[in-house]
C-alpha positions as CSV (number, residue, x, y, z in Angstrom):
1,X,121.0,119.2,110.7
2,X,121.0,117.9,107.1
3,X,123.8,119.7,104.8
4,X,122.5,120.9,101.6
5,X,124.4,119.3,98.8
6,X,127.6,120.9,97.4
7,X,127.6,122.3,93.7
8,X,129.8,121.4,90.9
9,X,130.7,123.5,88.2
10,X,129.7,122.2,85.1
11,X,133.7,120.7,83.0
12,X,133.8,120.8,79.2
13,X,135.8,117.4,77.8
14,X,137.1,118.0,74.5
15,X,135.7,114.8,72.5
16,X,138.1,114.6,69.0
17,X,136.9,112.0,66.5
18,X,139.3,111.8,63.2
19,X,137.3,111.9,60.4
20,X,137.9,109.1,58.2
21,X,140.1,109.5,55.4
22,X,139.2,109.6,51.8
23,X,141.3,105.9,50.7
24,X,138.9,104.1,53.6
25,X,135.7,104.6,52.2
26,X,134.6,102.5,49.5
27,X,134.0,103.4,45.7
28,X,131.3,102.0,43.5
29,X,131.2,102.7,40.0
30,X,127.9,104.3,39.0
31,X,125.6,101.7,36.7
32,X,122.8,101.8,34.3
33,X,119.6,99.3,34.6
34,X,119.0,98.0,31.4
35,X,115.7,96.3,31.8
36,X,113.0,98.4,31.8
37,X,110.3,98.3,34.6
38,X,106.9,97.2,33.7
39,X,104.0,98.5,35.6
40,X,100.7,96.7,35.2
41,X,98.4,98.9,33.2
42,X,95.1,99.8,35.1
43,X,92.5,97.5,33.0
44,X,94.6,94.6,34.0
45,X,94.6,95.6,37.8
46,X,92.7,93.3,39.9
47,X,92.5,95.6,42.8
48,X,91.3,98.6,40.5
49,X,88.6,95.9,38.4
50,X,87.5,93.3,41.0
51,X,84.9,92.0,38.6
52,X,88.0,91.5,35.9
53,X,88.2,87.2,35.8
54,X,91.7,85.7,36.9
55,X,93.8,83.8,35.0
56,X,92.3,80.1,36.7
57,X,94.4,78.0,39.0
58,X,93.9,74.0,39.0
59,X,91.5,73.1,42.0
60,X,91.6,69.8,43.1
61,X,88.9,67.4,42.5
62,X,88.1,64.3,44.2
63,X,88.1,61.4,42.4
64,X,85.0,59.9,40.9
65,X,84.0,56.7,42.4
66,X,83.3,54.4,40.2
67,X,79.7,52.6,39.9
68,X,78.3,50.6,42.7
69,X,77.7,47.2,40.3
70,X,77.2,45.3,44.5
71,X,74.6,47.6,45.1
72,X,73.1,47.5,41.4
73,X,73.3,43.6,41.9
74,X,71.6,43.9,45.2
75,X,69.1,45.8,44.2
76,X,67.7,44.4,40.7
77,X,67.8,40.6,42.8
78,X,65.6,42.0,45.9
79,X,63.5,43.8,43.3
80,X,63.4,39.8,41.9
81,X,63.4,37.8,45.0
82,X,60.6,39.9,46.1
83,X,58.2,39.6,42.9
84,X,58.9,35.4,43.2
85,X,57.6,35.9,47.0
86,X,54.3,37.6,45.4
87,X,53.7,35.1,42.8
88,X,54.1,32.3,45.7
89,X,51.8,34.0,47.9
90,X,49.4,34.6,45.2
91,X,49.1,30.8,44.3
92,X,49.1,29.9,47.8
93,X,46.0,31.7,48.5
94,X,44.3,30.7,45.3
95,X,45.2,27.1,46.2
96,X,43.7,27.6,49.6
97,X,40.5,28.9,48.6
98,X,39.9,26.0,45.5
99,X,40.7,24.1,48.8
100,X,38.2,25.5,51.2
101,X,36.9,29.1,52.0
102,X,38.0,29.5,55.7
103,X,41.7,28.1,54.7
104,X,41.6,31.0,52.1
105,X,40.5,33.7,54.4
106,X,43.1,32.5,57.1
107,X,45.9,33.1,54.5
108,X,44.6,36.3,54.3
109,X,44.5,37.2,57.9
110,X,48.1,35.8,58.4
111,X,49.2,38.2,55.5
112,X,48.0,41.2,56.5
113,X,48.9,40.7,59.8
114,X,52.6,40.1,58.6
115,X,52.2,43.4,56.4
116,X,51.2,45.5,59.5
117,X,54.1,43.9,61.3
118,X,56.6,44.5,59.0
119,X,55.3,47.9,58.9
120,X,55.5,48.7,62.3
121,X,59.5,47.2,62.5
122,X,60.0,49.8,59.9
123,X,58.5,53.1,61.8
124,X,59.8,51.4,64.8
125,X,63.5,51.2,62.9
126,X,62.9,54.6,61.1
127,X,62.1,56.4,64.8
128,X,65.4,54.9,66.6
129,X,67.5,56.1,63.8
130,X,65.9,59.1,64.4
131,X,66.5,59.3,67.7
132,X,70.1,58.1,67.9
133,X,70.5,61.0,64.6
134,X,69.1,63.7,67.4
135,X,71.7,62.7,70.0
136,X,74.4,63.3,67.1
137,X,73.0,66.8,66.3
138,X,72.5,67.7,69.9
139,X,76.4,67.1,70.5
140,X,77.2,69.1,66.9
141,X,74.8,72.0,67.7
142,X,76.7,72.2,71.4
143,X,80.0,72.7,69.8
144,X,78.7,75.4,67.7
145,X,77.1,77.2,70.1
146,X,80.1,77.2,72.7
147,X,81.8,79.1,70.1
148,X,79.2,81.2,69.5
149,X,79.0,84.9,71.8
150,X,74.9,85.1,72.2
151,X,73.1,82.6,74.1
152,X,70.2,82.1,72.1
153,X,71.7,78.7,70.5
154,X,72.4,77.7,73.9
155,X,69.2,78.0,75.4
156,X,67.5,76.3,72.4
157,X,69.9,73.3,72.7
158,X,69.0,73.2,76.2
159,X,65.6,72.5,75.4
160,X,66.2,70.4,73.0
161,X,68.3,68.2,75.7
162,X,65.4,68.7,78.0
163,X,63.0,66.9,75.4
164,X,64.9,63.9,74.7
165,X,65.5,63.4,78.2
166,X,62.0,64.5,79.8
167,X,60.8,60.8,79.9
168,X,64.0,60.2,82.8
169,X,62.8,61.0,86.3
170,X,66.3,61.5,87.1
171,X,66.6,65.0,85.7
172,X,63.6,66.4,87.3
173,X,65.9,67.9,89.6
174,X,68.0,69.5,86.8
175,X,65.1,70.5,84.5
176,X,63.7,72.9,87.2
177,X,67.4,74.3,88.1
178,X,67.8,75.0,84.7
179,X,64.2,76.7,84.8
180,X,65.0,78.6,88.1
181,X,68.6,79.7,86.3
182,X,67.1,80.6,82.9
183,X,67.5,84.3,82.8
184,X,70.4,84.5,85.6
185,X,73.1,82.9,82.7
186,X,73.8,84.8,79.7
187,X,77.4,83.2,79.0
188,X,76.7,80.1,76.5
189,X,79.7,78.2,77.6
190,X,78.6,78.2,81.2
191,X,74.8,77.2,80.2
192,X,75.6,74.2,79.3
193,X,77.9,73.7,81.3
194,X,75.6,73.8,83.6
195,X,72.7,71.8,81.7
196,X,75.5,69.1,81.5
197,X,76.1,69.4,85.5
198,X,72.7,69.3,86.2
199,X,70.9,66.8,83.4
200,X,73.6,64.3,82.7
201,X,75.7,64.0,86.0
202,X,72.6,61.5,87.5
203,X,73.1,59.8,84.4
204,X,76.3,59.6,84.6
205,X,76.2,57.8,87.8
206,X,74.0,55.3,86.3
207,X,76.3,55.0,83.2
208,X,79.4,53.9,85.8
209,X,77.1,51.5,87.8
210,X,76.2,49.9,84.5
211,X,79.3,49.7,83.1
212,X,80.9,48.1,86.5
213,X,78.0,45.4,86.5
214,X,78.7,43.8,83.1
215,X,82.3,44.5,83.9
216,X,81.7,42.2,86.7
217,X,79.8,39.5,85.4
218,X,82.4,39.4,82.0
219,X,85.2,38.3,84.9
220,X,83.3,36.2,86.5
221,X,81.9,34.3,83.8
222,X,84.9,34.3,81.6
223,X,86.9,33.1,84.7
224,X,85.1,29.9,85.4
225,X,83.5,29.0,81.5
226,X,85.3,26.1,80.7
227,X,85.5,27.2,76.7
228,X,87.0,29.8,75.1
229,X,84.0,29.8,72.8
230,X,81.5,30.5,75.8
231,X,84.3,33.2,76.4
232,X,83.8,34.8,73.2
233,X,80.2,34.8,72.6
234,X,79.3,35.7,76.7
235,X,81.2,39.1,75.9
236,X,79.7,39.3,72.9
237,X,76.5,39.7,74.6
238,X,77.7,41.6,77.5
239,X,78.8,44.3,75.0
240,X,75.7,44.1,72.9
241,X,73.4,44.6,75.9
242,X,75.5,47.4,77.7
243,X,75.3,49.3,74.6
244,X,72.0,49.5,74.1
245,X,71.2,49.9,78.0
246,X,73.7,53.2,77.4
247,X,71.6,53.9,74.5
248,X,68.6,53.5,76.3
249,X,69.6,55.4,79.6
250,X,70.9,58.5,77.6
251,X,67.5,58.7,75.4
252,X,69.0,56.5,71.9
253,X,66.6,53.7,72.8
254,X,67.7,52.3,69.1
255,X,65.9,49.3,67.4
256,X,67.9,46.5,65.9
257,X,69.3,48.2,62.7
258,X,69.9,51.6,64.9
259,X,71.7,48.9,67.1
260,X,73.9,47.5,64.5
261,X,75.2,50.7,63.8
262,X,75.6,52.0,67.3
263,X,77.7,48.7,67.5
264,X,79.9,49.5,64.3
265,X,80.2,53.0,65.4
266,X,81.3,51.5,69.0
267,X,83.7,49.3,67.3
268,X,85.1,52.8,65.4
269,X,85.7,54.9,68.4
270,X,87.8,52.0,70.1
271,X,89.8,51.6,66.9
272,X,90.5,54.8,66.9
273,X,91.0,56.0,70.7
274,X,93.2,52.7,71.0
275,X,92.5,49.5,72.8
276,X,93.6,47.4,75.8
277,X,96.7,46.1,75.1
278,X,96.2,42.1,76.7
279,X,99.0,40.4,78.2
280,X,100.8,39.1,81.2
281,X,102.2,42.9,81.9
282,X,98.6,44.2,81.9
283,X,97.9,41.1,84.6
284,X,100.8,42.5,86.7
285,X,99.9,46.0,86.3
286,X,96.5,45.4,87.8
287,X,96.9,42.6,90.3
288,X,100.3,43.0,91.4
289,X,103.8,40.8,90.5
290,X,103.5,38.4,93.1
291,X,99.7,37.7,93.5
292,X,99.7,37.1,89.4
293,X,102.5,34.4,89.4
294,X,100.2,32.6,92.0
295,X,97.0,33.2,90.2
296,X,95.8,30.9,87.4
297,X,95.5,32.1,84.3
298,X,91.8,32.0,84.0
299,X,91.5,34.7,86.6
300,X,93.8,36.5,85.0
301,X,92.0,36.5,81.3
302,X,88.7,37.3,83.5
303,X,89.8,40.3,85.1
304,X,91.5,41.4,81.6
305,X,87.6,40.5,79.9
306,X,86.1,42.6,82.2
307,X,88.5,45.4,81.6
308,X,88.2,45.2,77.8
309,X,83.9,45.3,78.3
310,X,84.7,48.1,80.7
311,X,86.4,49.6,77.7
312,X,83.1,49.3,75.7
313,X,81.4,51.0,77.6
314,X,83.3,53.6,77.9
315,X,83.2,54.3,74.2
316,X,79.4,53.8,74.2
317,X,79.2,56.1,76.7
318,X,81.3,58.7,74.2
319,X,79.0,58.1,71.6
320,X,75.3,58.0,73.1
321,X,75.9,61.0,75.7
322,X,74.4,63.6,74.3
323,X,76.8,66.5,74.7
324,X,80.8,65.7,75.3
325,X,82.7,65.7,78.5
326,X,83.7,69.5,79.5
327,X,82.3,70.1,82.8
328,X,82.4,66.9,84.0
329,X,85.3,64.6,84.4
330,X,85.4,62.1,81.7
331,X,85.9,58.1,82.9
332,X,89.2,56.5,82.4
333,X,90.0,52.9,82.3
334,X,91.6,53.6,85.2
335,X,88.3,54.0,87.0
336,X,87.2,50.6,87.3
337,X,90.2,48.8,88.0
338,X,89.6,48.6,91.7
339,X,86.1,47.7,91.1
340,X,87.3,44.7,88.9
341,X,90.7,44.2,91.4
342,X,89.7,45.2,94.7
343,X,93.6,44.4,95.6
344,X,94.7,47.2,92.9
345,X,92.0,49.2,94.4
346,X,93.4,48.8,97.9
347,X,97.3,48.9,96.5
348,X,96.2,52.2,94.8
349,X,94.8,53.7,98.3
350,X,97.4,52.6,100.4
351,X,100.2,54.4,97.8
């Protein structure tokens, strides 16, 4: 049987504090403010007269370049370089026809079949830039509409990825997923996460194979070339041609001006993300101490090549891919080693 508890009756403590004493607290002479305080009269209130101008603040301004005289120079000599070219083709075909009728007529043929072809390079120019400016805007107009909370931007950006890469039988697949998903997805971030999943993953796959082929053939050819010239100018090309394949594959398809400037752009992203750093530690790193003090040191410049192109690609894979890497795992350096080394590849495994 449980005992109910036991009162107390309630104690009174006596609790004596001693107050302080009048020589303990401190004394302060009273004081007088001379300077008077000056209110800011309502007229002069900038919360009270919004429209009332404030006193201006120096704003910085950027410098004023000075005038191009290059381009001026440029300029005023092609404007005189191509008059001379007129004047010569005028005479020639004025020659030609004192000379004979059909020698006159040929000229003419030749000319304006030169004219159509020069105008052809230039829509043919004019419609690459084009399309490698749409790849840009496609990657700006993602990162705005991530950010944005209605997925009306999204869904437009999704078809405009689904026209630039309609002409790619690869994303058949993904283009009626997206259809089928259309109204199920309201959240912008995952629409294109998924577009990305489901329109640039194939491409992707084809992006790696591409970029481990001229890996491949850079080692290879840079390992047995007996000239560091034949070196330099094979990787040249390599690069030049995996670019534009990346181009191509991700819907760029630049022409030769557009490819110049994919190139410098190319050449822009590695300087800034940072380069392979080449070197006997880089050697050891990927092949192992004791295998690279046995291997020459062409094999070992090949396998670096092929690294550094692989490096290229990666970049130009940055640049023409037409939104950025978020739901899909961007590729390292890292990911081709073994391709290039299969004994890193199998070190790698085995650890």
């Amino acid at each position: 049987m449980i005992k109910p508890p036991q009162q107390r009756t309630p104690g009174a403590f006596p609790f004596d504090e001693p107050a302080p004493a009048a020589s303990d607290r401190p004394h302060r002479k009273p004081e007088s403010f001379t300077e008077a305080i000056v209110l800011t009269a309502d007229e002069d209130d900038p919360f009270l007269n919004p429209e009332k101008d404030l006193p201006s603040l120096p704003v910085a301004v950027p410098r004023k370049r000075g005038t191009a005289f290059g381009k001026i120079a440029l300029g005023a000599f092609g404007v005189l370089f191509s008059l001379a070219f007129g004047l010569w083709t005028d005479s020639l075909i004025r020659s030609l026809f004192s000379r004979a009728d059909w020698l006159g007529y040929t000229a003419l043929a030749a000319l304006g079949i030169g004219v159509l072809a020069v105008i052809a390079m230039v829509l043919k120019e004019t419609a690459g830039m084009m399309r490698l400016a749409a790849v840009q805007a496609i990657k700006t107009e993602a990162d705005e509409a991530i950010r944005d909370t209605k997925p009306a931007k999204a869904r437009a950006l999704i078809k405009k990825l689904e026209a630039l890469l309609h002409a790619k039988p690869e994303t058949a697949r993904g283009r009626a997923t997206l259809k089928a998903a259309e109204n199920d997805i309201i959240d912008a971030p995952h629409l294109i996460a998924l577009a990305e999943r489901e329109l640039l993953a194939p491409l992707d796959r084809q992006a790696r194979s591409l970029i481990v082929n001229a890996s491949k053939r850079v080692s290879i050819v840079t390992a047995v070339s007996p000239r560091a010239i034949v070196d330099l100018l094979y990787v040249l090309y390599e690069a030049a041609r995996l670019i534009r394949a990346m181009a191509d594959l991700y819907g760029g398809r630049p022409g030769t001006f557009g490819m110049i400037r994919l190139m410098r752009d190319v050449l822009a992203h590695l300087a800034v993300t940072g380069s392979i750093a080449v070197g006997d530690s880089l050697v050891q790193q990927v092949l192992g101490h004791g295998l690279a003090s046995k291997l020459s040191a062409r094999l070992g410049e090949g396998v670096i090549n092929g690294l550094m192109t692989a490096r290229i690609g990666i970049a130009a894979m940055d640049l023409c891919r037409p939104l950025s890497f978020r739901a899909m795992k961007r590729p390292g350096i890292g990911d081709f080693i073994g391709d290039l080394s299969p004994t890193a590849g199998d070190r790698s495994g085995k650890s």
